[in-house]
Every structure is written in structure tokens, then in C-alpha cells.
C-alpha positions as CSV (number, residue, x, y, z in Angstrom):
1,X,22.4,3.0,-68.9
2,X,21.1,5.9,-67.6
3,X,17.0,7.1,-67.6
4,X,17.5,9.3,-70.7
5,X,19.0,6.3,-72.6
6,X,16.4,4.2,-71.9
7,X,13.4,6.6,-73.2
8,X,16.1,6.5,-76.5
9,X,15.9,2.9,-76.9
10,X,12.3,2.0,-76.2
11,X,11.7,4.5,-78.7
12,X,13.6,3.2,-81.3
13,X,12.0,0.1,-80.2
14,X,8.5,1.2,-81.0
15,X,6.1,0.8,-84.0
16,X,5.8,4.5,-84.5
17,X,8.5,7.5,-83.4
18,X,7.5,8.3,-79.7
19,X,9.3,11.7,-78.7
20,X,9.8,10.8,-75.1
21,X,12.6,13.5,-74.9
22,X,12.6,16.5,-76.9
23,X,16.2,16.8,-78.5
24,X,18.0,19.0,-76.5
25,X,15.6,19.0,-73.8
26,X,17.0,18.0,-69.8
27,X,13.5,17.4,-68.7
28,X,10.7,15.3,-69.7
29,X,7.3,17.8,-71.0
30,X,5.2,17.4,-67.6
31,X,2.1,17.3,-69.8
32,X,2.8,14.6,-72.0
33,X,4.3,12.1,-69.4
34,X,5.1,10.5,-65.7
35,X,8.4,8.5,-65.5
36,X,8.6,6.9,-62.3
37,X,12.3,4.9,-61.1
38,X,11.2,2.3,-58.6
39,X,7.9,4.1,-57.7
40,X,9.7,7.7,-57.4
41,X,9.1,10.3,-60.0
42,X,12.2,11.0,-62.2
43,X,12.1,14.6,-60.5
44,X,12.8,13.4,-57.1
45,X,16.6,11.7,-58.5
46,X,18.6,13.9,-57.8
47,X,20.4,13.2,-61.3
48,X,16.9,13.6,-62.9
49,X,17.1,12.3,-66.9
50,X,20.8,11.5,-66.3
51,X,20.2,8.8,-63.2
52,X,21.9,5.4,-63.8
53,X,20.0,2.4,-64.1
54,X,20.6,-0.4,-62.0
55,X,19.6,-4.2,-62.9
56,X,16.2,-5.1,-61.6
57,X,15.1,-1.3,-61.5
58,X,11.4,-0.7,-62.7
59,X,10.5,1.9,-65.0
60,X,7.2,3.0,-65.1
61,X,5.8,5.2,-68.4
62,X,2.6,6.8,-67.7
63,X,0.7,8.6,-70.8
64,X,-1.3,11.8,-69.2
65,X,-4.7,12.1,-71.0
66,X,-5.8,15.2,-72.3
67,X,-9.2,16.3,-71.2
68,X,-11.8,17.7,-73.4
69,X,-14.9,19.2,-73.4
């Protein structure tokens, strides 16, 4: 299963639709969220949404807050 297939499935797997990946899109939106693979930032794989995961790998989803004033 690759990155991009994971962010599919937890979505389906979630109460309400979360857009992780916009349809089309190769990248995640670097203002909505930080996907780390094994504490490394998605960006840094140098297969990026398309890197395989491997059993025991840890995913990490991080929500960036929007500021307001």
C-alpha cells in the first residue's frame, strides 16, 4: 500500500469526508497538513505520495491550525 492509499482509506474510514488528497492532486496542500513516514516528512521520500508502505511503518497526520486575529 503506498502513502496515497492510505490517506484514501482512513478517509473512507472517517465519520465525515476528510479531503486528505485533492483528486488529481500529487502533493498533499502544505497548509492544511504534515504527513510524516517514520518521523520524515512525506517530501523528503523520494517517491513522495506514491512511497510504499512497509509493515510496522508509522504514519503521523498533523492538522495545521489556522491563526486568527
Amino acid at each position: 500500500m503506498t502513502l496515497l492509499e492510505f490517506l484514501e482509506e482512513l478517509s473512507k474510514m472517517s465519520p465525515t469526508a476528510i479531503e486528505y488528497v485533492r483528486p488529481g492532486a500529487d502533493v498533499l496542500d502544505p497548509d492544511d497538513w504534515e504527513v510524516d513516514i517514520n518521523g520524515v516528512p512525506y517530501q523528503h521520500c523520494s517517491q513522495g505520495l506514491k512511497t510504499p508502505l512497509k509493515d510496522g511503518d508509522t504514519v503521523t497526520l498533523k492538522i495545521l491550525a489556522m491563526g486568527g486575529g
